[in-house]
N, C-alpha and C positions, 0 to 999 in steps of 0.2 A: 504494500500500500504506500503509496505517494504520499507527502505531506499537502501537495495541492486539493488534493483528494478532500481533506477532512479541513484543513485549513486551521487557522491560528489557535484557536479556543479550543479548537477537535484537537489540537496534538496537547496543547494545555492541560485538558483535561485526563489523557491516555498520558501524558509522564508523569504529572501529578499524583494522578491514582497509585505510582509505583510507591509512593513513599509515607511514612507512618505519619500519624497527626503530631508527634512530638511530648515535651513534656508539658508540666505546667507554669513555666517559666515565658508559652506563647502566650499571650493577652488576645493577638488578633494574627493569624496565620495567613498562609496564602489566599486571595480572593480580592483583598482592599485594596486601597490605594497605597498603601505599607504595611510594614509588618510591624506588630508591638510588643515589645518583651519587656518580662521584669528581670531585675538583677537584686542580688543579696547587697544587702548596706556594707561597708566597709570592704568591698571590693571594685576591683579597676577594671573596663572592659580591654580587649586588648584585640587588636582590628587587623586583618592580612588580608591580600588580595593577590591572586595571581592567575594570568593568562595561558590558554595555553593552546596553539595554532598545529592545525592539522600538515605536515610534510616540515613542521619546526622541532616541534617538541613530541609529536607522534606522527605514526604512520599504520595505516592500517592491517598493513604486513607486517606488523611487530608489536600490536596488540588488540586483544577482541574487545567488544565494545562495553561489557557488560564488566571488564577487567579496566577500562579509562576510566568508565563512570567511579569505580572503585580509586584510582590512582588520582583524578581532578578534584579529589576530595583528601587523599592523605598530602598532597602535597600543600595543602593549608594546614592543616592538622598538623602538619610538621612544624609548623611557624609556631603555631602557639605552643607546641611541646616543648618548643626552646627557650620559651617564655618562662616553662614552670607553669604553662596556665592550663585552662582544662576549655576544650574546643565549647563551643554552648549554638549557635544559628548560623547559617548560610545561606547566602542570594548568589544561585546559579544564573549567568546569563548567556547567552546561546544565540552565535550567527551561523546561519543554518543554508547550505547549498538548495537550490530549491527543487532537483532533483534528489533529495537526502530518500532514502526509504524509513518509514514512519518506525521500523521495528528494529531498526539502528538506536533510536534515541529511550525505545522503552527498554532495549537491555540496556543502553547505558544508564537510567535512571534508576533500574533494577540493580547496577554496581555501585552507585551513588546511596540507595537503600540501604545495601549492605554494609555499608563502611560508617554511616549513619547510626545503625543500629549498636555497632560494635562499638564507635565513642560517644553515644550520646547524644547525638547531634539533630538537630532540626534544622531542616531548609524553608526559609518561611518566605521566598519569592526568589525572584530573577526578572529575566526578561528577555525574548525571544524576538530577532530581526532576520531577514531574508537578504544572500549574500550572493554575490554571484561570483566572490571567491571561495577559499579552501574555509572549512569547518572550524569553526572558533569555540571555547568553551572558558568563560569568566567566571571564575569563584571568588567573593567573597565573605570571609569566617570570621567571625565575634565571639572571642573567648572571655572567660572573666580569669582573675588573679588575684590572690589577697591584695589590698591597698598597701603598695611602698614595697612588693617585696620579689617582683618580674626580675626574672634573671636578663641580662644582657649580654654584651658582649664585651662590656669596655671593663670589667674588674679585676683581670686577670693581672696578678701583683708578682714581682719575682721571689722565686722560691716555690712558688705553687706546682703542681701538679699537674700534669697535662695528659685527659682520659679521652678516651673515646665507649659509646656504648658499642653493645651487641659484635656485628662483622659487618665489616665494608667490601667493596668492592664489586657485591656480588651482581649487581643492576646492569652495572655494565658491561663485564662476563656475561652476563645473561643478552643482553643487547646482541653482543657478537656473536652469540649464540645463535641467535636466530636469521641475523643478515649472513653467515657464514652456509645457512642451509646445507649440515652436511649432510653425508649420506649416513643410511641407518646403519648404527650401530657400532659407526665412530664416536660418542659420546653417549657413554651407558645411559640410561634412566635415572640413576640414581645421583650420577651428575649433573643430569640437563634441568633436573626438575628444578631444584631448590637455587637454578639458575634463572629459571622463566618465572618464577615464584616472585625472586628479589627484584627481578626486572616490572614485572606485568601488575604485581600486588604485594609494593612494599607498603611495610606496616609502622607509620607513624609511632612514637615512642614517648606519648602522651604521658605512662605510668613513670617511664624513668625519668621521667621532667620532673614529676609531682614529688618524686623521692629525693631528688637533687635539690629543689625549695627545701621540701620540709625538713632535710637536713641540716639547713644552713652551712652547711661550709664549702657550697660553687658559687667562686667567686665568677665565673664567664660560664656563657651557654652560647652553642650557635649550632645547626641543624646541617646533616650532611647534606645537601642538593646539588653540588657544584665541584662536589671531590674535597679530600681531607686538606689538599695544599690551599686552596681557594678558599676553605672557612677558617683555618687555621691563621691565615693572612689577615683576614679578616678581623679577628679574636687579636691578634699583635698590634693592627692598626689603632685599632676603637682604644685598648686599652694602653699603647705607647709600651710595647714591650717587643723582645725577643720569644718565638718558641723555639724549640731546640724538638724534633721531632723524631725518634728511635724507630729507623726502622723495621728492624727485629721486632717491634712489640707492639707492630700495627697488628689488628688480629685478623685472620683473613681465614672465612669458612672454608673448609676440606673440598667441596665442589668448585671454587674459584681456583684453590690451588691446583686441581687436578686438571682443568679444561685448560689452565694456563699451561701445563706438560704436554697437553693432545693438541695445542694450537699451538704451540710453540712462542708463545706471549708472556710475558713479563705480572706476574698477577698485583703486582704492587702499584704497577703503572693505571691498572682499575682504580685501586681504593684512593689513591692518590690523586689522578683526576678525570676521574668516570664519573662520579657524579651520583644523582637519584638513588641513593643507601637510603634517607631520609632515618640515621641515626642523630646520634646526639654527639660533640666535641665540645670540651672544654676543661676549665680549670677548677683545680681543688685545695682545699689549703692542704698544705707538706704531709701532717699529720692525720690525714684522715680515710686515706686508700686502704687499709684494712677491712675498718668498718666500714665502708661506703661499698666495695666488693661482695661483706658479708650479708649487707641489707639487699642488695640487687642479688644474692644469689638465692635470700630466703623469696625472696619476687619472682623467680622463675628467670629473672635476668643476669644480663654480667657487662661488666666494666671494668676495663681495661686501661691501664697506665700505660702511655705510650710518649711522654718525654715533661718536660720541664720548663720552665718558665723564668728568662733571667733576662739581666739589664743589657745594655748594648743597642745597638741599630735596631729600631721597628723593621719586623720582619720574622721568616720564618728560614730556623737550616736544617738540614737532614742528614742526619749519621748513619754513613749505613757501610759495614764492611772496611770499617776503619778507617771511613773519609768522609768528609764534612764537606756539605753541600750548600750553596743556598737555593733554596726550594721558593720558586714563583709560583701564583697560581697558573693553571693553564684550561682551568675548568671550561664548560660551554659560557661563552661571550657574545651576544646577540649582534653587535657591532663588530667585534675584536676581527 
């Protein structure tokens, strides 16, 4: 079915249907002229927006539709993770080819559902225009955060700690993955999977955000989107420091390591700037990588010390193999 078919309100109403009425935190949901929400006293909203263009940031030969609606949603979700805050409404907006088929956008609503349900979240509008170029999808997320207490990125002090969550790399292993289209049975299953998994439906890292707050001792937060060199750069900038980043103790899943032996690729050259991990980087005070390891591992998670934070030139160096590097970001650059 066509979207000319049923038209503006008919597709309105068929992705709309895909998704829950929310909590009660909506006042006035989709249908008005805006949406109305309450928030808790003594907390801050905290606002992200990001775009994301069809043959830019996807392609449809490297993800199904019901798995974008899924990923156009954690890659906000990631922002506010890095916030420390907890994801709360969303206004999808959508520039739509006007030969789009109508059953494209209800599995991506159906992926948009799902990721919804998993953090809580409610989409309380957007808005929907007709393109006669490639396929557009606008998300913006309204998180809330205790008042005064949003992790950043500029507090990272020398002597601190420099962690990473979960495993990197894996997104964009997975990426290669798929444009490499090998032939069967040169990348076992059990490699490929938890490759197309990190790429197609990475998982935001809302919990480890909320555990890094209520800890109090992360001093910087910034969100993997753009490779570990790119945020890490970023975390040096804001807060006028050096990282110093070990490469030995970047952690890199068993499936990244292994597609990098069968492709003959460098798997570090992933985590470093491949991008779309959408873990968590930053800093901790000296003394607290024990217990901060201990509480993320009773959480089903893990966190990772992978270098230090000291004075000298804003920026980031890399040690690796008994030689010191300076490390530039070289993540995706829209302009660069």
């Amino acid at each position: 079915m066509k979207i000319r078919e049923i038209g503006e309100f008919g597709l309105i109403d068929k992705i709309t249907g895909r998704l829950g009425r929310g909590d009660d935190s909506v006042v006035v949901g989709i249908g008005d002229d805006a949406a109305v929400t309450a928030y808790a006293q003594g907390h801050h909203v905290v606002t992200t927006t990001d775009m994301l263009v069809e043959g830019v940031h996807f392609r449809s030969d490297t993800i199904d539709d019901r798995s974008l609606g899924y990923k156009s949603l954690a890659v906000s979700i990631s922002d506010i993770a890095a916030m420390g805050a907890l994801p709360k409404h969303a206004v999808i907006s959508l520039a739509i080819p006007v030969e789009m088929d109508v059953e494209r956008l209800e599995d991506l609503y159906t992926g948009v559902a799902d990721i919804c349900e998993e953090f809580q979240t409610t989409v309380v509008g957007g808005d929907i225009v007709k393109t006669s170029g490639p396929f557009v999808i606008s998300v913006t997320l309204l998180g809330q955060v205790e008042a005064g207490r949003a992790l950043l990125r500029s507090g990272a002090k020398p002597g601190d700690l420099l962690f990473v969550t979960g495993t990197v790399g894996g997104s964009a292993a997975g990426l290669q993955y798929i444009q490499q289209q090998h032939s069967e049975g040169v990348v076992p299953t059990e490699v490929a999977d938890p490759l197309l998994q990190a790429h197609q439906r990475p998982r935001p890292q809302v919990e480890a955000g909320r555990l890094l707050l209520e800890s109090g001792v992360c001093t910087s937060l910034n969100d993997v989107s753009d490779g570990l060199a790119s945020e890490c750069n970023e975390i040096a900038k804001m807060s006028g420091v050096t990282l110093v980043l070990l490469a030995e103790q970047i952690p890199l899943h068993a499936s990244v390591r292994r597609y990098a032996e069968i492709s003959g690729q460098q798997a570090i050259d992933w985590a470093l700037f491949g991008g779309e991990d959408y873990q968590l980087v930053g800093t901790m005070q000296p003394d607290s990588a024990e217990q901060m390891q201990a509480l993320f591992e009773k959480n089903g998670l893990t966190c990772t010390v992978i270098g230090r934070v000291t004075d000298g030139a804003v920026g980031v160096t890399l040690q690796r193999g008994g030689q010191t590097y300076e490390l530039k970001p070289r993540g995706y650059n829209h302009f660069g």
